[in-house]
C-alpha positions as CSV (number, residue, x, y, z in Angstrom):
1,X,1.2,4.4,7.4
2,X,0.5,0.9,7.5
3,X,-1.4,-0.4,10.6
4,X,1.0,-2.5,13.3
5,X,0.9,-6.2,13.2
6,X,-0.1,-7.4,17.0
7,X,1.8,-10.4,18.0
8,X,-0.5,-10.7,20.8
9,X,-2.6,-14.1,20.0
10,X,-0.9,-14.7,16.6
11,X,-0.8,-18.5,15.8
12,X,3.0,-19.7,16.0
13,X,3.2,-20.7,12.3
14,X,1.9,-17.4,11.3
15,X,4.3,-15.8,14.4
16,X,6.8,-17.8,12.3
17,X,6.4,-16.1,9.0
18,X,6.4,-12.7,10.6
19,X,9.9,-13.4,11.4
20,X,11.0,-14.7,8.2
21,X,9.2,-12.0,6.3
22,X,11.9,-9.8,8.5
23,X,14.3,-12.1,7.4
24,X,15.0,-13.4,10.7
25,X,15.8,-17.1,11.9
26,X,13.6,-19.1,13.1
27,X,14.4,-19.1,17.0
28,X,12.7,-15.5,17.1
29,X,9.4,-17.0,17.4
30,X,9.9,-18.8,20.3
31,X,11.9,-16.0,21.8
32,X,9.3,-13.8,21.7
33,X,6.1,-16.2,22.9
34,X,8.6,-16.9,25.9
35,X,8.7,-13.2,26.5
36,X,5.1,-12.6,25.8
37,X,3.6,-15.3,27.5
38,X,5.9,-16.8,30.3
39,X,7.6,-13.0,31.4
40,X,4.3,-11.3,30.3
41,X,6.3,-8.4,28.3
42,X,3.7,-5.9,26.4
43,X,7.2,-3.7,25.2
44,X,10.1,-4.5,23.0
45,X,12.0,-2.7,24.8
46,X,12.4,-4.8,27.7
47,X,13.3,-8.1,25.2
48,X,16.6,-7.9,26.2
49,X,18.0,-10.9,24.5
50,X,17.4,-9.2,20.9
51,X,19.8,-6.9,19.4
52,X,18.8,-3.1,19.6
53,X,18.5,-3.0,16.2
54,X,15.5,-5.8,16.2
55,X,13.7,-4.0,19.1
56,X,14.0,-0.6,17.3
57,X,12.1,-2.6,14.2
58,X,9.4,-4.3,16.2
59,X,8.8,-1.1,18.1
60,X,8.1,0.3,14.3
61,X,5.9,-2.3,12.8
62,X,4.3,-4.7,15.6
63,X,2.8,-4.3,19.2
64,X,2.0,-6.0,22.0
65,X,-1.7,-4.9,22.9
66,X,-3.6,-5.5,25.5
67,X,-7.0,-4.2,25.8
68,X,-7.9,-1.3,29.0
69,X,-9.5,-2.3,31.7
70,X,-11.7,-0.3,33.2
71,X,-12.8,-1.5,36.5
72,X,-11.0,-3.7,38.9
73,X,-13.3,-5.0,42.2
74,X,-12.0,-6.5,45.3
75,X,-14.7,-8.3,47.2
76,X,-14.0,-9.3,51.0
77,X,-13.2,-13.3,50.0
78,X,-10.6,-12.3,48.2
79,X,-12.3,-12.5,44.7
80,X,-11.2,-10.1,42.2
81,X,-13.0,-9.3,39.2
82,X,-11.7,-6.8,35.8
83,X,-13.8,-5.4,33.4
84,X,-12.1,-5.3,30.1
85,X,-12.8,-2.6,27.5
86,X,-12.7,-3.9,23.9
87,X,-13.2,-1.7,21.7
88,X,-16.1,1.2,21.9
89,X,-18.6,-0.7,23.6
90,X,-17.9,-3.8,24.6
91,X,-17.1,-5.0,28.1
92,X,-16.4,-8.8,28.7
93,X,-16.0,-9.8,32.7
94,X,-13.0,-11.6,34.3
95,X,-12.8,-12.8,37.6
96,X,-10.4,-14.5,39.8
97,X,-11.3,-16.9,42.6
98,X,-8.2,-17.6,45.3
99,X,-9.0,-20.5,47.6
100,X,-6.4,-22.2,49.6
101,X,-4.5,-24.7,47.3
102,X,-5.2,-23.0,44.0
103,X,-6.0,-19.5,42.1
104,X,-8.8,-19.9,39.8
105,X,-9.4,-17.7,36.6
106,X,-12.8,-17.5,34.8
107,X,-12.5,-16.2,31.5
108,X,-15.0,-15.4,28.8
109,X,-15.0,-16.3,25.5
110,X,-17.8,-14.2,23.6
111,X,-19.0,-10.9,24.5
112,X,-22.8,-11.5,25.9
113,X,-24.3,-14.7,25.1
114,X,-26.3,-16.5,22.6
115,X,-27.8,-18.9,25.0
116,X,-29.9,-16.7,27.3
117,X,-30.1,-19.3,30.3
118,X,-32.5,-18.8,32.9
119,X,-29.8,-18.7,35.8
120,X,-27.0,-16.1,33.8
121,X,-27.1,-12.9,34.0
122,X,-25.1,-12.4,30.6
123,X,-27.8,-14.2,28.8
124,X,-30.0,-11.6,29.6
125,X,-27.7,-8.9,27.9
126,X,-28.1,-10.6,24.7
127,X,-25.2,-11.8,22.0
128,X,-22.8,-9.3,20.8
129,X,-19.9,-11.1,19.3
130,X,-17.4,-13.7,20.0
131,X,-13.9,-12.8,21.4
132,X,-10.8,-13.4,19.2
133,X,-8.3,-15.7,20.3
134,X,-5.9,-12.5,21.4
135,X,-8.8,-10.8,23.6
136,X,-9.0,-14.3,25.2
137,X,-5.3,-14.5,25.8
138,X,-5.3,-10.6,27.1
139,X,-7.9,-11.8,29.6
140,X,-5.1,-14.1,31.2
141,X,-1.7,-12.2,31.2
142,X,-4.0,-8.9,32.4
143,X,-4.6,-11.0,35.5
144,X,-1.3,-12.8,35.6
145,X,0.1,-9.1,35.6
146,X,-1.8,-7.9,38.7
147,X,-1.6,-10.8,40.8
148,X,2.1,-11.6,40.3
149,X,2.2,-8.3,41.9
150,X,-0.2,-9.4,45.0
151,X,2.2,-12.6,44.9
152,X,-0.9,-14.5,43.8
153,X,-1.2,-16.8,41.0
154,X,-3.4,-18.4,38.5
155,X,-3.2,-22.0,38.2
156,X,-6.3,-23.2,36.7
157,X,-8.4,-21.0,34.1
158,X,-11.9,-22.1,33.2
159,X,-14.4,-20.5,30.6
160,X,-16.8,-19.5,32.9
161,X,-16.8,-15.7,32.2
162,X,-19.3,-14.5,29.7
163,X,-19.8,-16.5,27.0
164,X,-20.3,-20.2,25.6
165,X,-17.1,-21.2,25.0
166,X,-18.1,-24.5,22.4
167,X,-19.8,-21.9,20.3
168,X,-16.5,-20.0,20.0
169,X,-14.6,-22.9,19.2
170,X,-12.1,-21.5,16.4
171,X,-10.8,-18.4,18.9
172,X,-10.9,-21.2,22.1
């Protein structure tokens, strides 16, 4: 059985071909980014402006996967911070900050980090890899997810998680 395509992170142009290798118009794309990313849909099955038919076929050869996360903290400021499983053993850190005007989200773009500052404690873990684009994007509809629910929102994200974001540049 072939492995399922995530659509989770996938450029639009090749998002694009995926739908015309289904022989589907065009529009699909944008459909589906606006469920993904502006609803924050992980199923098929709640895409309910494609025919049954189309779900049924996405539910067969595509997913929407977002990675586990393992640990969610709630500090007394109202700081929340996730840590996200990918894969066997890597862990990456995201954190929200609320303050009055604004919801913050730090991200991280690599798991561990090259740099080894004096100051961060991820430098002192070491570098194991960098994050791909869709890890980087789970990191932000995983929050968006749980705070929607805490009628909270994000509305600045900043690469401040673990990482150097400028030596991820390609997947940033």
């Amino acid at each position: 059985m072939l492995e399922k395509q995530n659509l989770l992170g996938l450029p639009q142009d090749k998002l694009r071909k995926f739908f015309s290798d289904l022989n589907e118009k065009p529009f699909r794309t944008k459909q589906i980014m606006q469920w993904i990313y502006h609803q924050g849909a992980t199923s098929f099955g709640d895409m309910y402006n494609l025919s049954k038919d189309l779900r049924q076929k996405l539910q067969a050869i595509a997913t929407i996967d977002l990675p586990e996360v393992i640990t969610l903290n709630h500090s007394r400021d109202g700081v929340i911070k996730w840590i996200i499983k990918l894969g066997e053993e890597n862990h990456i850190e995201t954190v929200y900050i609320p303050e009055r005007e604004r919801g913050t989200l730090c991200i991280s773009s690599q798991v561990g980090c090259a740099l080894a500052c004096t100051f961060c404690s991820t430098g002192v873990q070491g570098f194991n890899r960098n994050l791909k684009s869709h890890e980087i994007i789970a990191q932000v509809l995983i929050a968006q997810s749980y705070l929607k629910k805490k009628d909270k929102r994000v509305s600045n994200v900043v690469f401040m998680g673990m990482g150097e974001p400028l030596l991820n540049e390609s997947a940033v």
